[in-house]
PDB file with one MODEL, atoms N, CA, C and O in Angstrom:
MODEL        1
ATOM      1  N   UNK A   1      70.668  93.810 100.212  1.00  0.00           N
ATOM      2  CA  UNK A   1      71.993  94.283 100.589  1.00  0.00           C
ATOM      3  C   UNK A   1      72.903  93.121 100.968  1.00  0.00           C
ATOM      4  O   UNK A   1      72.408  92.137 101.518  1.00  0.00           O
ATOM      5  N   UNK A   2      74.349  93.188 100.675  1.00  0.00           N
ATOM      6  CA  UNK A   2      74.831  92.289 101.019  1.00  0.00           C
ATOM      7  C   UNK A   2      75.285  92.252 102.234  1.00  0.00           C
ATOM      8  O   UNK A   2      75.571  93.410 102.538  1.00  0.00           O
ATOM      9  N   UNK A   3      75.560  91.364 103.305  1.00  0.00           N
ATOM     10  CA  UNK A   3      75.799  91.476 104.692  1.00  0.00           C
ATOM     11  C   UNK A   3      77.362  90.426 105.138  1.00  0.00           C
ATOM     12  O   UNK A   3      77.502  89.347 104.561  1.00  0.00           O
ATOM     13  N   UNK A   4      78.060  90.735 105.824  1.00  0.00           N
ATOM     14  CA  UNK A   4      79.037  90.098 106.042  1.00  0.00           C
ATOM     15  C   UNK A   4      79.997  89.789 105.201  1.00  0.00           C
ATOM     16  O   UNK A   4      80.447  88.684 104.901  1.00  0.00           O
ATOM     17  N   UNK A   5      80.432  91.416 104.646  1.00  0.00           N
ATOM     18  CA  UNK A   5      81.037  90.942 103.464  1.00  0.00           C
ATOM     19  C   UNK A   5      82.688  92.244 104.318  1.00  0.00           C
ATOM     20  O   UNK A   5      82.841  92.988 105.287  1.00  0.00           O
ATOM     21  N   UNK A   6      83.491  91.749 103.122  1.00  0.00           N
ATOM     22  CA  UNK A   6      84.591  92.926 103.320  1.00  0.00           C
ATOM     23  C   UNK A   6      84.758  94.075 102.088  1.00  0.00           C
ATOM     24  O   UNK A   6      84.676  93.837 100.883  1.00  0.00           O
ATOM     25  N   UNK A   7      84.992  95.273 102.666  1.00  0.00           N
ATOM     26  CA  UNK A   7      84.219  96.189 101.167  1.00  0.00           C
ATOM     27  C   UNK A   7      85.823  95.549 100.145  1.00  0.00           C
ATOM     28  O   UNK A   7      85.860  95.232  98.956  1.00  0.00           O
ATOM     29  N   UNK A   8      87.182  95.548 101.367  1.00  0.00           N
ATOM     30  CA  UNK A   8      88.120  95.335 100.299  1.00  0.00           C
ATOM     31  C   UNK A   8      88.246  94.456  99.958  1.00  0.00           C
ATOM     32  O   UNK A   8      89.264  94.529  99.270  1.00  0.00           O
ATOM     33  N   UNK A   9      87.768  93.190  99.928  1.00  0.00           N
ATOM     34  CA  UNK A   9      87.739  92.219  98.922  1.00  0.00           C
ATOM     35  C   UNK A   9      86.770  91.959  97.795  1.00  0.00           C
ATOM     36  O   UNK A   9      86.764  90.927  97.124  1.00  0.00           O
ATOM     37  N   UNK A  10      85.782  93.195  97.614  1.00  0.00           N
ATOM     38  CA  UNK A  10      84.785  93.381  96.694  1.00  0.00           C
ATOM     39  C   UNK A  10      85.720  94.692  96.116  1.00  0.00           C
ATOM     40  O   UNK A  10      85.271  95.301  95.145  1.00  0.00           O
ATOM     41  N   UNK A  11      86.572  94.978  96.508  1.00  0.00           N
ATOM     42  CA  UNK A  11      87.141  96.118  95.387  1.00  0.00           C
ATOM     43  C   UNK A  11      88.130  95.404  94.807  1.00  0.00           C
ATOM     44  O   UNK A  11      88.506  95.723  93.679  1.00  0.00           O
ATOM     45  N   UNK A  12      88.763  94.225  95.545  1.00  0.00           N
ATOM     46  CA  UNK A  12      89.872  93.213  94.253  1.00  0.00           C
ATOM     47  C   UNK A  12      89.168  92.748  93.739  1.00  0.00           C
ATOM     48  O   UNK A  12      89.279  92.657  92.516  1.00  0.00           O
ATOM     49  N   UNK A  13      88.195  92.270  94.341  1.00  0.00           N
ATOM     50  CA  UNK A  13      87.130  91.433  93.001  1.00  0.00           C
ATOM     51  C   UNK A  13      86.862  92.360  91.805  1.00  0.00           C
ATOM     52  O   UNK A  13      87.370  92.010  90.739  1.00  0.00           O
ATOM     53  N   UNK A  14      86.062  93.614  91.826  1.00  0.00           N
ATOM     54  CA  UNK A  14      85.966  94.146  90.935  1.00  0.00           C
ATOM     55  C   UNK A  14      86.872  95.236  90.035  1.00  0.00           C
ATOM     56  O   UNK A  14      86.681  95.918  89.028  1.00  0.00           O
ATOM     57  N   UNK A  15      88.064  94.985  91.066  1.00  0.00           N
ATOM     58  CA  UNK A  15      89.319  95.759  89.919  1.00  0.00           C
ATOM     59  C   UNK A  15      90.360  94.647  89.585  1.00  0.00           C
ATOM     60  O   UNK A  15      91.537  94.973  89.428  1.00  0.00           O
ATOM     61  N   UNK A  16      89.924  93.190  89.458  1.00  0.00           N
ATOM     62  CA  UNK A  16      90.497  91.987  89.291  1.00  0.00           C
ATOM     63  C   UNK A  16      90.767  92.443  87.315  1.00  0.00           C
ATOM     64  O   UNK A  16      89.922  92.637  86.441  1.00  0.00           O
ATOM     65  N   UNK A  17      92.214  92.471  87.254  1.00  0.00           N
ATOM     66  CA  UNK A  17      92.203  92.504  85.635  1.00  0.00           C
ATOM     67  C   UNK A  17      91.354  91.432  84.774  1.00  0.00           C
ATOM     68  O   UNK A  17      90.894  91.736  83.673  1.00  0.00           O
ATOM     69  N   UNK A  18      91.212  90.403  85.242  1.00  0.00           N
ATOM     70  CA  UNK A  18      89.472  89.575  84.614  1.00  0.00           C
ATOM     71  C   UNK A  18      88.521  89.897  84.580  1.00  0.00           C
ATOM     72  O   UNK A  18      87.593  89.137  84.304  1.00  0.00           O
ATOM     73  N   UNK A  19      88.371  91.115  84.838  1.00  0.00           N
ATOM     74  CA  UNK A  19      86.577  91.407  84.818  1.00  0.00           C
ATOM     75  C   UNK A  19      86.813  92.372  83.909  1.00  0.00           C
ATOM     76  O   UNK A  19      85.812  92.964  83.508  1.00  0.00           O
ATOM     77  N   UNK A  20      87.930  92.719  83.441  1.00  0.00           N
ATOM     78  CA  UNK A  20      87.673  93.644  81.807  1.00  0.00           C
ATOM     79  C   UNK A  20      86.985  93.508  80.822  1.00  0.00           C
ATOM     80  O   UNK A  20      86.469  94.417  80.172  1.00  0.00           O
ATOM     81  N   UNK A  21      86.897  92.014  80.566  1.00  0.00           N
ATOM     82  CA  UNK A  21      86.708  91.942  79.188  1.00  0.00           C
ATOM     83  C   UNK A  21      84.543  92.131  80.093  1.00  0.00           C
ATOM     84  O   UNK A  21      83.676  92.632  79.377  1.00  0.00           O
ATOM     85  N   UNK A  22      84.222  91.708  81.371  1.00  0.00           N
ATOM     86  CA  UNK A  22      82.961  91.959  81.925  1.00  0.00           C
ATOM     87  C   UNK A  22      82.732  93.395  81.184  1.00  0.00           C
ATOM     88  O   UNK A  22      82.204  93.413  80.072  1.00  0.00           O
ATOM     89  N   UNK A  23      83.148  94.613  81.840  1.00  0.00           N
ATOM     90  CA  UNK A  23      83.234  96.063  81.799  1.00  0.00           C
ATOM     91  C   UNK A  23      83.380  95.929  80.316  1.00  0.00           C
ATOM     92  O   UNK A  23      82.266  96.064  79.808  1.00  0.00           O
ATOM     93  N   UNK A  24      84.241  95.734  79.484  1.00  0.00           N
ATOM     94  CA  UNK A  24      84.139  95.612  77.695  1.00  0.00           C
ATOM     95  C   UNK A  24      82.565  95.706  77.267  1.00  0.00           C
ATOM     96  O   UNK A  24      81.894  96.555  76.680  1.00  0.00           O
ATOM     97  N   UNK A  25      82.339  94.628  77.751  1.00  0.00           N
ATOM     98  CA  UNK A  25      81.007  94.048  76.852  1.00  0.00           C
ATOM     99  C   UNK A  25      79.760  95.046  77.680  1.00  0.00           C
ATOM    100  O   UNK A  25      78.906  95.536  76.940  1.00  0.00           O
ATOM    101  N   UNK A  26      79.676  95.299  78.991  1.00  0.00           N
ATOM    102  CA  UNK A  26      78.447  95.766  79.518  1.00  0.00           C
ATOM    103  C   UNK A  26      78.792  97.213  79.293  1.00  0.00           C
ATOM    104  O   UNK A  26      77.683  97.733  79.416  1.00  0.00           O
ATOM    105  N   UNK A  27      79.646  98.198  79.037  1.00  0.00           N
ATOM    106  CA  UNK A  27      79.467  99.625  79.433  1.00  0.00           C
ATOM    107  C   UNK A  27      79.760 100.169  78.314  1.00  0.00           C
ATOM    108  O   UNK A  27      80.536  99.738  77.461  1.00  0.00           O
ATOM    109  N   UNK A  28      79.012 101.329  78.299  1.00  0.00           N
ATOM    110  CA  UNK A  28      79.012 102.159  76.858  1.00  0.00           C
ATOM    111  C   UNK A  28      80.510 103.015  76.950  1.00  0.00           C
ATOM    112  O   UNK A  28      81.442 103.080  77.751  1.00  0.00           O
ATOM    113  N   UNK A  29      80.209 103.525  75.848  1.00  0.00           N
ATOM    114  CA  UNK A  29      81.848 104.582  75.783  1.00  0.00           C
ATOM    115  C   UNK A  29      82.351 103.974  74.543  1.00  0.00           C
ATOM    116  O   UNK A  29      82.376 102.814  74.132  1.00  0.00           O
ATOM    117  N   UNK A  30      82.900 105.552  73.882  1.00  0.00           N
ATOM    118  CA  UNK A  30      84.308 104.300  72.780  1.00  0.00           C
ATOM    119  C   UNK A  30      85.860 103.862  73.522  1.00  0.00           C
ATOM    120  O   UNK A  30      86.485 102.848  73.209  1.00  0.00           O
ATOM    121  N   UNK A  31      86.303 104.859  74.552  1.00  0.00           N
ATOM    122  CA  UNK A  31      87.405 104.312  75.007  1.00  0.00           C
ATOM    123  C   UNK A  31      87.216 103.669  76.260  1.00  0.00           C
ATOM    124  O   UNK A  31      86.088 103.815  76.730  1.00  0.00           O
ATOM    125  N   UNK A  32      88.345 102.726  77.192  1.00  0.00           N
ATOM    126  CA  UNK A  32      88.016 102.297  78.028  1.00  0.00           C
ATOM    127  C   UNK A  32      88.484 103.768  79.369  1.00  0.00           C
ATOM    128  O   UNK A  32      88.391 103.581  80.582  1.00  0.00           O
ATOM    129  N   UNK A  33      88.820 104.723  78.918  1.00  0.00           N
ATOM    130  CA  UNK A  33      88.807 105.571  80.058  1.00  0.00           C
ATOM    131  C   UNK A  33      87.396 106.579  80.237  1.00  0.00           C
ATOM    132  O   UNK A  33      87.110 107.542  80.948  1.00  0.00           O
ATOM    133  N   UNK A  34      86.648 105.720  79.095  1.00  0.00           N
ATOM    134  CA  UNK A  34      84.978 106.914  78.867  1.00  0.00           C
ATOM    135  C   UNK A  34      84.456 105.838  78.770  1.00  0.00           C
ATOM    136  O   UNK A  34      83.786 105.745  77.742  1.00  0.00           O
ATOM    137  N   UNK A  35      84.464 104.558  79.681  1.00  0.00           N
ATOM    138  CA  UNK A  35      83.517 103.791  79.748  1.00  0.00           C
ATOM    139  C   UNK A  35      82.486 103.680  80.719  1.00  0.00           C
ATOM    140  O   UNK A  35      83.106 103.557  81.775  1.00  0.00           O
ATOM    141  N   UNK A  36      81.493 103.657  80.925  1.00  0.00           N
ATOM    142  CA  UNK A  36      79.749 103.646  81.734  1.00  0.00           C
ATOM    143  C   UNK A  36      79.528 102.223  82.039  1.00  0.00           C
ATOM    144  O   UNK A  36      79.147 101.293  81.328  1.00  0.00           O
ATOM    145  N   UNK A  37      79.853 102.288  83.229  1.00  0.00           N
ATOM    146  CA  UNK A  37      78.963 100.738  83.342  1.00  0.00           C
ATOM    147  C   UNK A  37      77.509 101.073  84.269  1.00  0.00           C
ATOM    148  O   UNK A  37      77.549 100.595  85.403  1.00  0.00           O
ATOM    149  N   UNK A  38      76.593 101.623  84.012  1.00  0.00           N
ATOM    150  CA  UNK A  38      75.172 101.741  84.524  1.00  0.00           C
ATOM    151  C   UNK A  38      74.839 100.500  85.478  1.00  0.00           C
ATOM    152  O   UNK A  38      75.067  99.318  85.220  1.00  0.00           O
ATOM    153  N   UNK A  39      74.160 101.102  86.813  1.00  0.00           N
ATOM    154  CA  UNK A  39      73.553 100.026  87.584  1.00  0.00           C
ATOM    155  C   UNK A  39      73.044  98.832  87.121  1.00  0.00           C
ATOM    156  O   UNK A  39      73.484  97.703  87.335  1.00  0.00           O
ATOM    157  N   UNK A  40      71.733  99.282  86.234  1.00  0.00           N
ATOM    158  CA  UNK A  40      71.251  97.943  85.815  1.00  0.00           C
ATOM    159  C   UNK A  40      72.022  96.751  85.044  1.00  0.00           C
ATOM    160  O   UNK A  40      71.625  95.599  85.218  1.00  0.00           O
ATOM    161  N   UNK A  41      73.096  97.006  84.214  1.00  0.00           N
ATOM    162  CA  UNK A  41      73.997  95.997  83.985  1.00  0.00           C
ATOM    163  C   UNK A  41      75.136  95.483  84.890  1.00  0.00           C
ATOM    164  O   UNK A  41      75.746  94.444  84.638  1.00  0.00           O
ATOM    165  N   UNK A  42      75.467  96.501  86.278  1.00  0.00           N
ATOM    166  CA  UNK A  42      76.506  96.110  87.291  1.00  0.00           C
ATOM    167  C   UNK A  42      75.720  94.905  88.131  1.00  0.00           C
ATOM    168  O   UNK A  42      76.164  93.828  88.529  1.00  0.00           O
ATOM    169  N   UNK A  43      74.171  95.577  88.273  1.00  0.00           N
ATOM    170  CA  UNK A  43      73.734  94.562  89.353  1.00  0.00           C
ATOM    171  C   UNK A  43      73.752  92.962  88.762  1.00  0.00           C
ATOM    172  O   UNK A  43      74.055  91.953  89.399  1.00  0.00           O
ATOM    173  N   UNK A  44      73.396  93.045  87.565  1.00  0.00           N
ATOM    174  CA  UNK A  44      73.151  91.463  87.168  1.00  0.00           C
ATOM    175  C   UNK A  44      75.071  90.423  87.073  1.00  0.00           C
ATOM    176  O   UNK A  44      75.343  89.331  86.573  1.00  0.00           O
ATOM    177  N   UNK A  45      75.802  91.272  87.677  1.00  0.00           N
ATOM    178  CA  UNK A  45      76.971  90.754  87.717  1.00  0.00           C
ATOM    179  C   UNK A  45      76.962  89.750  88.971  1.00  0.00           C
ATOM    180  O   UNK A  45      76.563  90.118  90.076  1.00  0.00           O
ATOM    181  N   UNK A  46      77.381  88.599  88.743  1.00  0.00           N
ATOM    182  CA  UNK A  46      77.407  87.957  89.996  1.00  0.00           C
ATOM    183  C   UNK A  46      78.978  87.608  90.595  1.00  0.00           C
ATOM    184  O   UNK A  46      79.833  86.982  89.969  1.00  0.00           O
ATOM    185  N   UNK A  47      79.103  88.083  91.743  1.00  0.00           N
ATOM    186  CA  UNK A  47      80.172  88.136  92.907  1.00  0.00           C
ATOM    187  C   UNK A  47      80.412  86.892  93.405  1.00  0.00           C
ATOM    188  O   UNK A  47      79.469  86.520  94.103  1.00  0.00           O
ATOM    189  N   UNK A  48      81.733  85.709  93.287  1.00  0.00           N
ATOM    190  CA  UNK A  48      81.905  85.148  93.986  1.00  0.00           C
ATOM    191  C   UNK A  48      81.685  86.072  96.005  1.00  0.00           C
ATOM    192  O   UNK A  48      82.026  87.209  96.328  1.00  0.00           O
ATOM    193  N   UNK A  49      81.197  85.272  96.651  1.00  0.00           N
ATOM    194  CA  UNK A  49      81.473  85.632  98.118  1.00  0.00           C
ATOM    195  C   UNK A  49      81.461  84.581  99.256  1.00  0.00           C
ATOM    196  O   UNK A  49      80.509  84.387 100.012  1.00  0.00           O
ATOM    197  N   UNK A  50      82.475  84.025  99.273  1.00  0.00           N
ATOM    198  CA  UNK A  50      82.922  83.167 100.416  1.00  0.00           C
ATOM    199  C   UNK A  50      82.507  83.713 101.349  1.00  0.00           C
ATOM    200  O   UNK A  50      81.803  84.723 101.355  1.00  0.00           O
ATOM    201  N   UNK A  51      83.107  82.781 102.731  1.00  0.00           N
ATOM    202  CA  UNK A  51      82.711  83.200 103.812  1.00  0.00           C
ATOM    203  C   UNK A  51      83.692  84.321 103.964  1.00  0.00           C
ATOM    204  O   UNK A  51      84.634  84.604 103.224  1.00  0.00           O
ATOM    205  N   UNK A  52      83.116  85.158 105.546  1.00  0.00           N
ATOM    206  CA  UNK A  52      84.130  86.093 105.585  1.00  0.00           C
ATOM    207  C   UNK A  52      85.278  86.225 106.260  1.00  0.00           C
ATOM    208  O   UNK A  52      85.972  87.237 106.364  1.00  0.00           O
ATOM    209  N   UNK A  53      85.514  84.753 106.888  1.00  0.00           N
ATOM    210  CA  UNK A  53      87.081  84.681 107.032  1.00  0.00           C
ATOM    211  C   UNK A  53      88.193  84.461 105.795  1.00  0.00           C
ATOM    212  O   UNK A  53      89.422  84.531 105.817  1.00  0.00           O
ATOM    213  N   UNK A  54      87.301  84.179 104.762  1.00  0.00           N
ATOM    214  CA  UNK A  54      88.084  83.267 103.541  1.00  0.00           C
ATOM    215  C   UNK A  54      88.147  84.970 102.773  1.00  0.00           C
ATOM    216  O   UNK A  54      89.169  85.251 102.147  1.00  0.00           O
ATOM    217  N   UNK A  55      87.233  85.819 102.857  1.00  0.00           N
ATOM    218  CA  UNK A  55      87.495  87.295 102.351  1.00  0.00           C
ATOM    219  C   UNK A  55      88.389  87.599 102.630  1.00  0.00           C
ATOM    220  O   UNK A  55      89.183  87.963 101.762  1.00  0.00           O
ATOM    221  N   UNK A  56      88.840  87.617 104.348  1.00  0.00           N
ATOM    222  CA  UNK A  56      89.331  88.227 105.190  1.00  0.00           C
ATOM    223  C   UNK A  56      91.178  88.170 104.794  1.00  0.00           C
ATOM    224  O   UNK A  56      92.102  88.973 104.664  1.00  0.00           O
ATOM    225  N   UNK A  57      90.960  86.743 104.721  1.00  0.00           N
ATOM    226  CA  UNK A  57      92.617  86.014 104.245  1.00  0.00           C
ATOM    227  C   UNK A  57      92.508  86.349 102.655  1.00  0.00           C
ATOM    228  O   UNK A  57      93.448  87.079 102.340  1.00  0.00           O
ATOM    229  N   UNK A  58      91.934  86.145 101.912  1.00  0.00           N
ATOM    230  CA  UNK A  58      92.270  86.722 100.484  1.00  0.00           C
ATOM    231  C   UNK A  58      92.822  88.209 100.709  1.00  0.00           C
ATOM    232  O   UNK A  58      93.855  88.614 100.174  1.00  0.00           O
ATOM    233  N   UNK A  59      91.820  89.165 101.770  1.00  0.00           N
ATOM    234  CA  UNK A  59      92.520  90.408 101.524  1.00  0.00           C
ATOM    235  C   UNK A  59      94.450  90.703 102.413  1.00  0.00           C
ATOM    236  O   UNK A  59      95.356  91.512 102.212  1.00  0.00           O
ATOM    237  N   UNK A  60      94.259  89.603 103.314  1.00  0.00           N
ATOM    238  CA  UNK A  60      95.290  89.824 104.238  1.00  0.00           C
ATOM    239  C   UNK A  60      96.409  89.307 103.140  1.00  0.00           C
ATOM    240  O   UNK A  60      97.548  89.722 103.352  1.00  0.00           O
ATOM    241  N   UNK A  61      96.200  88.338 101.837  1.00  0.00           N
ATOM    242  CA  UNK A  61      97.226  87.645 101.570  1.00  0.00           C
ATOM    243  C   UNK A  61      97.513  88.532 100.166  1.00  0.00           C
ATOM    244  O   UNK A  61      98.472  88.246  99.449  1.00  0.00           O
ATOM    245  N   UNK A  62      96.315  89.966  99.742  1.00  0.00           N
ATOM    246  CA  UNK A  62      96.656  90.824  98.693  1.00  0.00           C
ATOM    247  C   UNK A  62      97.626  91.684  99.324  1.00  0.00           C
ATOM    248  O   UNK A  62      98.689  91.993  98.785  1.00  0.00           O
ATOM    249  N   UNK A  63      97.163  92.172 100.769  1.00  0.00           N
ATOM    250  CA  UNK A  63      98.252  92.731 101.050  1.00  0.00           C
ATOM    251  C   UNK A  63      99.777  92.757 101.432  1.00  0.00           C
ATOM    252  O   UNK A  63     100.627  93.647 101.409  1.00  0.00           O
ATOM    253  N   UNK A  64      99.790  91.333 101.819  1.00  0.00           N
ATOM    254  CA  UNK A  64     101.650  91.031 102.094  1.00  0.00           C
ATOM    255  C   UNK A  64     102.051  90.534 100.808  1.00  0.00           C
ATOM    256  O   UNK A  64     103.213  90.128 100.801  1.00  0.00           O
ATOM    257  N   UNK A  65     101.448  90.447  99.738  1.00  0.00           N
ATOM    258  CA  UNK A  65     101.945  90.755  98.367  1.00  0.00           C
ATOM    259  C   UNK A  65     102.470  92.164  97.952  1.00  0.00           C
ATOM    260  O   UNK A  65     103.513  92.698  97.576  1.00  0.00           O
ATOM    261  N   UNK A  66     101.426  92.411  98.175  1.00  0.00           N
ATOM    262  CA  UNK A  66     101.593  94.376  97.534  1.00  0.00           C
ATOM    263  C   UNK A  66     102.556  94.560  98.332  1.00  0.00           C
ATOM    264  O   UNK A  66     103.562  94.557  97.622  1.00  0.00           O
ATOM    265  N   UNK A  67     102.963  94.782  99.811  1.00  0.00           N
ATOM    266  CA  UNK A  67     103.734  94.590 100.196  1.00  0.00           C
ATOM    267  C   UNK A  67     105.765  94.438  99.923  1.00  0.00           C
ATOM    268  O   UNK A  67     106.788  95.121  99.976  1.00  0.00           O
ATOM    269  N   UNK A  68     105.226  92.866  99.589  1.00  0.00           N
ATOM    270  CA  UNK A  68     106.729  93.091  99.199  1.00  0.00           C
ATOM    271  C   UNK A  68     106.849  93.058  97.671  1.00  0.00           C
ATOM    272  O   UNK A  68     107.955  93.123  97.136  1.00  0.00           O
ATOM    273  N   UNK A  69     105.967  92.980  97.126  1.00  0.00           N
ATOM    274  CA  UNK A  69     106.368  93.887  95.777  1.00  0.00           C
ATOM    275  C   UNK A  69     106.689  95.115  95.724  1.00  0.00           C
ATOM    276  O   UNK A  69     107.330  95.447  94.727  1.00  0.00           O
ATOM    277  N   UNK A  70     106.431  95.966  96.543  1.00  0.00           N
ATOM    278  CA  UNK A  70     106.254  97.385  96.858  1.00  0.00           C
ATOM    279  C   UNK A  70     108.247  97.488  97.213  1.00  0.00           C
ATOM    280  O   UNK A  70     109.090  98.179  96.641  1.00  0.00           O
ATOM    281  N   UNK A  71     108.437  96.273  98.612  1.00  0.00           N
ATOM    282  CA  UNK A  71     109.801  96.549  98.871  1.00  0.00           C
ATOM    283  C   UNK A  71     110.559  95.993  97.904  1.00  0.00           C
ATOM    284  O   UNK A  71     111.628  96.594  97.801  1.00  0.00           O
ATOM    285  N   UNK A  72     110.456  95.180  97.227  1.00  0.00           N
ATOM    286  CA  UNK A  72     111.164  95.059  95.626  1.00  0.00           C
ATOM    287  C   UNK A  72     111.423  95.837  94.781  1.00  0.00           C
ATOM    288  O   UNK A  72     112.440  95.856  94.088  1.00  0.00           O
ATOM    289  N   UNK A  73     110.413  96.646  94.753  1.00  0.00           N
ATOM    290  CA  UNK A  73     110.323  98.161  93.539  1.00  0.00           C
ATOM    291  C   UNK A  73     111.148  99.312  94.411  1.00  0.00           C
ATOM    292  O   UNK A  73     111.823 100.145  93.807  1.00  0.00           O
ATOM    293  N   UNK A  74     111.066  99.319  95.759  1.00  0.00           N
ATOM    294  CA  UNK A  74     112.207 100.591  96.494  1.00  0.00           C
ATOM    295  C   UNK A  74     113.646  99.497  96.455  1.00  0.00           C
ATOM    296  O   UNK A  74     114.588 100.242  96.182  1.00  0.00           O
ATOM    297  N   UNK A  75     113.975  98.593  96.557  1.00  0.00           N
ATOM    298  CA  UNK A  75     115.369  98.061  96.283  1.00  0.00           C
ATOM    299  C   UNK A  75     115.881  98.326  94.993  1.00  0.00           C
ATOM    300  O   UNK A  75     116.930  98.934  94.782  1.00  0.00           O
ATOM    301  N   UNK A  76     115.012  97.790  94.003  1.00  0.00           N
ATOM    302  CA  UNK A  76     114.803  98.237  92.378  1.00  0.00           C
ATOM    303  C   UNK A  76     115.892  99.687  91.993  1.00  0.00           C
ATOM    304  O   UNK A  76     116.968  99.968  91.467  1.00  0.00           O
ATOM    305  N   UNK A  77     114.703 100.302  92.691  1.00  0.00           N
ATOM    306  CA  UNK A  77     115.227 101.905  92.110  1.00  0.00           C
ATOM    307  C   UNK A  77     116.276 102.766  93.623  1.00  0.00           C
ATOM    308  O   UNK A  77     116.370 103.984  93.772  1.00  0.00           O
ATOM    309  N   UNK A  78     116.903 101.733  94.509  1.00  0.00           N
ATOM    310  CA  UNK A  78     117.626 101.981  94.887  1.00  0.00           C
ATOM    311  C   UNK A  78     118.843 101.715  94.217  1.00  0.00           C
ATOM    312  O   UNK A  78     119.727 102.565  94.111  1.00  0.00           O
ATOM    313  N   UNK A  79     118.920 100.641  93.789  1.00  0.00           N
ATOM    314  CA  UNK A  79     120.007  99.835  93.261  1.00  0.00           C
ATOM    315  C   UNK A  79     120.441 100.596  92.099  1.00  0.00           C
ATOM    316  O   UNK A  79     121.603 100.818  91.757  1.00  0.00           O
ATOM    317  N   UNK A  80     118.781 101.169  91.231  1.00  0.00           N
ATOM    318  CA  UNK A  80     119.382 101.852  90.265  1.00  0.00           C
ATOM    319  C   UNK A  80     120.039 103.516  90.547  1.00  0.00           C
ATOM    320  O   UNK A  80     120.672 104.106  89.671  1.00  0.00           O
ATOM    321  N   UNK A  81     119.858 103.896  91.422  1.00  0.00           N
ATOM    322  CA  UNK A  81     120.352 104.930  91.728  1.00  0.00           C
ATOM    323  C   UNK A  81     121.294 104.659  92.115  1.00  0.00           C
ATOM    324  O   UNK A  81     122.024 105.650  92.126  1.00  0.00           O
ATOM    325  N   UNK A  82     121.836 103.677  92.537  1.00  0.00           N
ATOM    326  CA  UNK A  82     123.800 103.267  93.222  1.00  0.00           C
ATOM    327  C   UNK A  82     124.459 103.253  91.575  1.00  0.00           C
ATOM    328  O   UNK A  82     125.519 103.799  91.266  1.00  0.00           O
ATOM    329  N   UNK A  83     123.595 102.528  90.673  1.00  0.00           N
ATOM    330  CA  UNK A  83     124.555 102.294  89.605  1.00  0.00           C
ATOM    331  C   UNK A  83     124.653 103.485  88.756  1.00  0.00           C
ATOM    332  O   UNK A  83     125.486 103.638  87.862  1.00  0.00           O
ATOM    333  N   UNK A  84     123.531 104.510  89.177  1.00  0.00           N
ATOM    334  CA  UNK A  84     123.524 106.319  87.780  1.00  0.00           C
ATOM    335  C   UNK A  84     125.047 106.576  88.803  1.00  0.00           C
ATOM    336  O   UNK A  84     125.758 107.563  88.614  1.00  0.00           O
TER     337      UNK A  84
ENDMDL
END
């Protein structure tokens, strides 16, 4: 088991748009929304895992991204609603 980890920086890791072409090659399915990735080919995946302050700040620094991308996209479609 892994210990001292953060679960949300193992869910950017593994919903990192780079690990597609991973999921491509290991999981059955013809489309990628009916794709299988089975244990025995997930486990042999290997996880960068820093320490867990260095997790900690990767996840703190996904989120004041998302963040203000998030308040970019409500200015966005404010702005566009001033100009309809």
């Amino acid at each position: 088991p892994i210990t001292n980890d953060n679960p949300e920086y193992l869910h950017l890791v593994l919903r990192d748009p780079r690990m597609i072409g991973y999921y491509r090659v290991n999981s059955t399915g013809i489309r990628p929304d009916q794709w299988r990735l089975y244990w025995q080919e997930l486990s042999s995946l290997r996880i960068p895992l820093p320490s867990l302050a260095v997790q900690n700040r990767v996840v703190r620094s996904a989120k004041s991204q998302k963040s203000r991308t998030d308040a970019m996209i409500d200015k966005c479609n404010q702005l566009r609603d001033l100009l309809q």
